[in-house]
C-alpha positions, 0 to 999 in steps of 0.5 A, spaced: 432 584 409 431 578 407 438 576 408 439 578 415 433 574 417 437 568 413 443 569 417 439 570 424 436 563 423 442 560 421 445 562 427 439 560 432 440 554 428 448 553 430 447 556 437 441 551 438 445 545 435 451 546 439 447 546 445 444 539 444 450 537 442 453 540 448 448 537 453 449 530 450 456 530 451 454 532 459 450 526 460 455 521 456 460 523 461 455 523 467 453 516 465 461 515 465 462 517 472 457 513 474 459 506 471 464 502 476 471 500 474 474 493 474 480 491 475 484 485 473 486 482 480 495 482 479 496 475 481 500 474 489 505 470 487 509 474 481 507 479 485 511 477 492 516 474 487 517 480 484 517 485 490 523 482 494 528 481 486 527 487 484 528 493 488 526 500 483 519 496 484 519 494 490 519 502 492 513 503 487 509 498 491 510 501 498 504 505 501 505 513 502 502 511 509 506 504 512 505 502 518 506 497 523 512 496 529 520 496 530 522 493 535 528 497 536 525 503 536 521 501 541 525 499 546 529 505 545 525 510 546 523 507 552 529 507 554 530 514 553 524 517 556 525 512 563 533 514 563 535 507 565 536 500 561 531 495 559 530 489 560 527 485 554 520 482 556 521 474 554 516 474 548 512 478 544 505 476 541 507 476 534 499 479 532 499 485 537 507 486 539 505 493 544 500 498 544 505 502 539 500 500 533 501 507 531 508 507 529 510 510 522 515 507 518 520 513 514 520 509 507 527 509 507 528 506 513 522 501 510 527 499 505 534 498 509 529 493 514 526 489 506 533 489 504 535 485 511 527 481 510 530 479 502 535 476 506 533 472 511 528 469 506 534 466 503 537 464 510 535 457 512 535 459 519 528 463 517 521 459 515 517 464 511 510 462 511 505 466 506 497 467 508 493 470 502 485 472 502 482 475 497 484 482 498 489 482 503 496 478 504 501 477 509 509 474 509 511 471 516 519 471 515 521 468 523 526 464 526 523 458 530 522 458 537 524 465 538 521 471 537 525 474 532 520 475 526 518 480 519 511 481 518 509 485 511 502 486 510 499 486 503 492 490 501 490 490 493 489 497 491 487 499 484 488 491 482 495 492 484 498 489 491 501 495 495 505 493 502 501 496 508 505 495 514 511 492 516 512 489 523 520 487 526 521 484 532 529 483 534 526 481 541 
């Protein structure tokens, strides 16, 4: 008898520690869930540097979501559903080139036009200009006095730089 009530204490003993010990894990991992996570900013520069040498890199860096404009696909779409030719508009404001704000890039095709930007970078007919704010950045590859332009969009994610959106305009 008296070895039965012995072992019956040390089980409620058991059962009792491990329930302290499991409702101290539960308030850890609250006050884990609660605290902010900090990320190192990725500097823009070896950032952009890296996105247009290094192709495999290049393809992580690429929001699944991209967004922008080609004016190619535009024109011809247009074209297509008014069964006549186009006529090419003189110029096009490079902050809003239509009301075609919604268009999705397929990431391949995303990756065909950043080869051609990565080009153009190196062409001496190109000016690039780069404009950066805390989270947000945008390279301007364009052809002076004409409205031919590349416009990428850059958004800080996570610490790291994810290209947004890619304006192209052949117009």
């Amino acid at each position: 008898m008296k070895k039965s009530i012995i072992i019956l204490l040390l089980i409620a003993g058991t059962i009792g520690i491990l329930c302290c010990n499991s409702s101290e894990k539960e308030v850890h991992v609250k006050n884990l869930k609660a605290t902010n996570i900090s990320y190192d900013q990725e500097p823009f520069d070896s950032f952009i540097n890296r996105f247009f040498t290094d192709s495999i890199f290049m393809c992580s860096r690429i929001e699944n979501t991209l967004t922008g404009f080609n004016s190619d696909y535009y024109y011809r779409e247009i074209d297509s559903l008014l069964n006549i030719g186009y006529e090419i508009p003189d110029s096009i404001d490079d902050e809003e080139p239509t009301s075609m704000s919604d268009f999705r890039w397929n990431k391949s095709d995303a990756i065909l036009f950043l080869a051609d930007i990565r080009n153009a970078m190196k062409s001496p007919e190109y000016k690039v200009e780069i404009r950066k704010e805390h989270d947000d950045a945008e390279v301007y590859i364009f052809i002076p006095d004409s409205s031919v332009f590349y416009k990428c969009k850059y958004k800080i994610n996570k610490g790291k730089w994810f290209l947004c959106s890619l304006i192209v305009n052949f117009v």
